[in-house]
C-alpha positions, 0 to 999 in steps of 0.5 A: 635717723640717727647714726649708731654709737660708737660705744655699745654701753654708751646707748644702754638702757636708752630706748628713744635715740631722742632722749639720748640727745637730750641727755648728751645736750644737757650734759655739754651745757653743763660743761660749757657752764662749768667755763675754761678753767682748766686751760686758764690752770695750764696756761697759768702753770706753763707761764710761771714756769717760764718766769722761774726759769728766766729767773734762774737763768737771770741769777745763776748764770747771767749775774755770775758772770759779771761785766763782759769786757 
């Protein structure tokens, strides 16, 4: 027995709950295919920000400064 979907339009034109199945596995192999290219996008982003912002610190505000005495 399967549980009924939580969006009515989701189950649409699908007679056979077993067909549904096949369809949603087929389509979270493709994404799991597709690989984590996304999280390796926004990690890569958040560190480069990270690298900039040492790097404006190291050059306007720590350089700036001088020797501390």
């Amino acid at each position: 027995m399967h549980a009924p979907d939580p969006i009515p339009s989701a189950s649409a034109g699908h007679s056979n709950g077993e067909r549904h199945d096949d369809e949603l596995g087929a389509d979270i192999e493709a994404i799991v295919q597709r690989g984590p290219g996304g999280a390796f996008a926004v990690a890569g982003l958040a560190s480069a920000i990270v690298i900039a912002l040492f790097f404006l610190f190291y050059f306007f505000v720590y350089l700036p400064r001088g020797i501390v005495q």
